[in-house]
C-alpha positions as CSV (number, residue, x, y, z in Angstrom):
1,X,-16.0,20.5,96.3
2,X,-17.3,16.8,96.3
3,X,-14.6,15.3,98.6
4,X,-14.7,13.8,102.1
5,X,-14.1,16.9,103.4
6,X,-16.0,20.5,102.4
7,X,-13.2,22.3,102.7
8,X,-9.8,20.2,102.3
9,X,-9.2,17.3,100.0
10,X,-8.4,13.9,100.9
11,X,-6.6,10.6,99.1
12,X,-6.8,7.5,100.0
13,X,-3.0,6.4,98.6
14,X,-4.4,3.9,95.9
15,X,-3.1,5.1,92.7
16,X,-5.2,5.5,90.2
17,X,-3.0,6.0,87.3
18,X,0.6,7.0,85.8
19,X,1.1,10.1,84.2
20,X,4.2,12.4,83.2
21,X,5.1,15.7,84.0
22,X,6.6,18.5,82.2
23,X,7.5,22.3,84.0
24,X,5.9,25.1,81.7
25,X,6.5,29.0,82.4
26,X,6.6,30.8,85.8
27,X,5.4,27.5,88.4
28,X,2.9,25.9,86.4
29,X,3.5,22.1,86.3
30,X,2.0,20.1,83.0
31,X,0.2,16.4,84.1
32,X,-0.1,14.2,80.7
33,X,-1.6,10.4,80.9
34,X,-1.6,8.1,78.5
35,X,-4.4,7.2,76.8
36,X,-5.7,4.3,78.2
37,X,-4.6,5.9,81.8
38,X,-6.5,9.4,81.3
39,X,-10.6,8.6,81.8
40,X,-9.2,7.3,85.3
41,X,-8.2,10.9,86.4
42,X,-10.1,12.8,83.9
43,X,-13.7,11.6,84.3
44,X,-15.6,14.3,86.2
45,X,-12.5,16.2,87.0
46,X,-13.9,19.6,86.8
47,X,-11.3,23.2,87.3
48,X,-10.3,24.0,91.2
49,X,-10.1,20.1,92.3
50,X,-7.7,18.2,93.6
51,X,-5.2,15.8,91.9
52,X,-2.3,14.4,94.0
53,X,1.2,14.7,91.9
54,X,3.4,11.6,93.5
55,X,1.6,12.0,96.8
56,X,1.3,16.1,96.5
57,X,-2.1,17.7,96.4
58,X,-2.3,20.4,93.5
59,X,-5.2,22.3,92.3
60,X,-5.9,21.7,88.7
61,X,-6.3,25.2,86.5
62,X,-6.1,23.9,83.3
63,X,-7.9,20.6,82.2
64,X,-6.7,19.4,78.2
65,X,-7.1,16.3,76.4
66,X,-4.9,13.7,77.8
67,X,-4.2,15.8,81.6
68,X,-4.4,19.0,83.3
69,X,-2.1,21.9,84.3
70,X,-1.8,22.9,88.2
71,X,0.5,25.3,90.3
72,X,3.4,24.5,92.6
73,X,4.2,27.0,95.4
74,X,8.4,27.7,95.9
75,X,7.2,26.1,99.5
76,X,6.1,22.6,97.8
77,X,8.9,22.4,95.0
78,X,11.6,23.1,98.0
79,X,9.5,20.6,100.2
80,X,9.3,17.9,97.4
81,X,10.6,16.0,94.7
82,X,8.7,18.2,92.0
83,X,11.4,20.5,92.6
84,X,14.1,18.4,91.8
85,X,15.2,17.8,88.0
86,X,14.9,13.8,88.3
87,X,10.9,14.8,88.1
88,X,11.1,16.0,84.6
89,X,9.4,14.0,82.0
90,X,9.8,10.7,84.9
91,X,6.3,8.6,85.7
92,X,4.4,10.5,88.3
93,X,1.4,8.7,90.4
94,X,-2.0,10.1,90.1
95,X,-4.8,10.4,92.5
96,X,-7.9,12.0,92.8
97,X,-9.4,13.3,95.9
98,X,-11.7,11.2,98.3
99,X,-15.3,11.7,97.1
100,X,-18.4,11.0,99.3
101,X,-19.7,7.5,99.3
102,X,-16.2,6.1,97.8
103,X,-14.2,3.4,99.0
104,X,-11.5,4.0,102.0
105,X,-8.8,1.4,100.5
106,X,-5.8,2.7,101.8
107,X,-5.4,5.2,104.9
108,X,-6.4,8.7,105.2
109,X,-3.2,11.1,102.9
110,X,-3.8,14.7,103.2
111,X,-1.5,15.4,100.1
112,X,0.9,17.5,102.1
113,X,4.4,16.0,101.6
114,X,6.9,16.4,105.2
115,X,10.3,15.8,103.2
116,X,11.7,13.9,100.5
117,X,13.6,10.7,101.6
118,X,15.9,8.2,99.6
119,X,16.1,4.6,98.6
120,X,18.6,2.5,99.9
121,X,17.7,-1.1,98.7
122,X,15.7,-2.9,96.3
123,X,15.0,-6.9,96.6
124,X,12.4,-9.2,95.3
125,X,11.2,-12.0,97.4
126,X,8.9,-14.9,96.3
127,X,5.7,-12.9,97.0
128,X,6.9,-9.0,97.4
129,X,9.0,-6.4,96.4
130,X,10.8,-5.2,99.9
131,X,12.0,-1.7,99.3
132,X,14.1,0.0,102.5
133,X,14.4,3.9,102.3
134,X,16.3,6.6,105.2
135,X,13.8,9.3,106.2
136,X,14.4,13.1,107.6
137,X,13.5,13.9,111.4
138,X,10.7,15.5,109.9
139,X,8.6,11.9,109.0
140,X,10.9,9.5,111.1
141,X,8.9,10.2,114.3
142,X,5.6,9.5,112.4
143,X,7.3,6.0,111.7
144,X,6.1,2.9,113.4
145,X,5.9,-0.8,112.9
146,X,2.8,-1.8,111.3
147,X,2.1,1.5,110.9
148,X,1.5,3.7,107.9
149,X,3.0,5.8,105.5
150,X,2.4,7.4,101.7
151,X,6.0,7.1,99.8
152,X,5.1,8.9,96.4
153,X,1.4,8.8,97.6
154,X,1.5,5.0,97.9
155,X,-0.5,4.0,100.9
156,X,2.2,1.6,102.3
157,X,2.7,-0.5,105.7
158,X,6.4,-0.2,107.8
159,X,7.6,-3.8,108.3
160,X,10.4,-3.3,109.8
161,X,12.6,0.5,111.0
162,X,15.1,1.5,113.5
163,X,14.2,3.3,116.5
164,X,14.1,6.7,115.4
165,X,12.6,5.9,112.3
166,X,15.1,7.2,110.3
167,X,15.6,4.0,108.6
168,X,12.8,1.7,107.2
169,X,11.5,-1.2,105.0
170,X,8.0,-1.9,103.4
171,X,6.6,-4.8,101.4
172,X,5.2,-4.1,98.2
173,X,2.7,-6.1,96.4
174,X,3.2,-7.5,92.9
175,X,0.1,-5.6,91.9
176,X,1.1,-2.3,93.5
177,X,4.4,-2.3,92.2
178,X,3.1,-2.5,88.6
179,X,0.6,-0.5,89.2
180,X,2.8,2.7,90.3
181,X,6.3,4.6,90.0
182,X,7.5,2.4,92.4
183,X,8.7,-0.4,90.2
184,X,11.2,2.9,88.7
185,X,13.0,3.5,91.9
186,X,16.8,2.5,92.2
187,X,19.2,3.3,95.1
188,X,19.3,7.0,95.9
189,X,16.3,7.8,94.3
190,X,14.3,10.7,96.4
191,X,10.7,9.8,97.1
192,X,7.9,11.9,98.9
193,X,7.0,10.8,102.4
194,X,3.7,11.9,104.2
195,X,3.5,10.7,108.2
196,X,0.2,9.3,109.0
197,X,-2.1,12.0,110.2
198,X,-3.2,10.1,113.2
199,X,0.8,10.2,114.5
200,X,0.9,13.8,113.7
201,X,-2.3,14.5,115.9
202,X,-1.4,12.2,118.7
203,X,2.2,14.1,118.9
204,X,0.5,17.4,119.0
205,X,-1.6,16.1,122.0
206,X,0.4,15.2,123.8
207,X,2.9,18.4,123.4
208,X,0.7,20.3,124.5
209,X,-1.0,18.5,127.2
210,X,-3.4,20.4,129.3
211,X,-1.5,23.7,129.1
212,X,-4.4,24.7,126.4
213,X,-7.7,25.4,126.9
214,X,-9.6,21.9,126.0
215,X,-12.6,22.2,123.9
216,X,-15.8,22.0,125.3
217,X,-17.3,18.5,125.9
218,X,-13.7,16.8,125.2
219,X,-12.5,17.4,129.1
220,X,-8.8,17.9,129.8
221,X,-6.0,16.5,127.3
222,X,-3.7,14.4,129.1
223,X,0.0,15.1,129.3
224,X,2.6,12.7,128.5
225,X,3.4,12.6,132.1
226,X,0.4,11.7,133.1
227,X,-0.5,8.5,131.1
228,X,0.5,5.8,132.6
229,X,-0.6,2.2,133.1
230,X,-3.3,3.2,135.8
231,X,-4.6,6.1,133.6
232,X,-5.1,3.6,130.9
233,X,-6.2,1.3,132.7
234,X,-8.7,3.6,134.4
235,X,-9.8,4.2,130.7
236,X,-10.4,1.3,129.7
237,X,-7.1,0.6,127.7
238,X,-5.6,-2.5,130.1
């Protein structure tokens, strides 16, 4: 597969188009553009890559005129808002995988949802749309200030959340909000949220600290414990 990686596909979180979607039988999910939106997806998509569905990564089985068909596992409609009947027929954003050589715009999005949150508040401000959503345990620890985060497979930046995360804002460009399902959300709407991968690493690091056996070359993995300012500073962080 041409994408950044051989084996897994990657997105970048800049949406390359709207679509619709429309369940068929057994788990099959149908993608439609419109017609001035479908070279943007369709143009060398080819059957077994990868399209991301509102920030989910599907495999496209079918390719037709105006979109493509793909599968959703029980695991991914539970997980996400393609499960859940405000979907239907609703705008969908549309991404195609990473390929060698392209542009990284965005942050690195892997596609694979952690839970569905909800928006709280809507307000437009001279030069942005801010937006403020409430997030599951499963993505607030991946939250940070400054940091990133796909909502709908938006690559968006926190500017402000509470300290567990559960609770945060971002500032949305004119562009991006035209450009995307964003400008459809009200209060309570569900969204998709994906943590940045770099958090989700980081976290699993540190967990398990040097209680594995590092990999060769990469020395021991330190332990929460056992960074502190002298560590880092020994390290060339201070």
């Amino acid at each position: 597969m041409d994408t950044f990686f051989t084996n897994k596909a990657v997105f970048t979180g800049l949406i390359q188009a709207l679509g619709t979607i429309e369940p068929q039988e057994s788990d099959q999910l149908r993608i439609s553009c419109s017609s001035d939106a479908a070279d943007q997806i369709l143009q060398g998509l080819a059957i077994g890559d990868s399209v991301a569905v509102d920030g989910v990564c599907l495999t496209v089985e079918e390719i037709h005129s105006l979109g493509f068909v793909a599968s959703a596992s029980p695991e991914t409609l539970r997980r996400t808002t393609l499960g859940r009947q405000q979907i239907q027929n609703a705008w969908v954003n549309l991404e195609t995988s990473l390929r060698v050589g392209s542009k990284l715009g965005g942050h690195f999005v892997t596609g694979h949802v952690d839970g569905v949150g909800e928006v709280r508040s809507l307000e437009k401000t001279a030069n942005s749309w801010e937006i403020a959503f409430t997030a599951p345990e499963i993505v607030s620890r991946y939250i940070v200030p400054k940091g990133s985060i796909a909502v709908n497979g938006v690559s968006l930046t926190v500017s402000d959340c509470d300290n567990k995360g559960t609770w945060f804002k971002v500032a949305v460009i004119p562009h991006t909000f035209a450009q995307t399902n964003l400008q459809y959300l009200q209060p309570d709407s569900w969204v998709n949220l994906e943590g940045d991968i770099l958090g989700k690493y980081v976290e699993r690091f540190l967990h398990f600290g040097s209680s594995r056996d590092p990999s060769p070359g990469w020395g021991e993995v330190p332990s929460l414990e056992t960074i502190t300012p002298a560590f880092l500073a020994e390290h060339g962080y201070l």
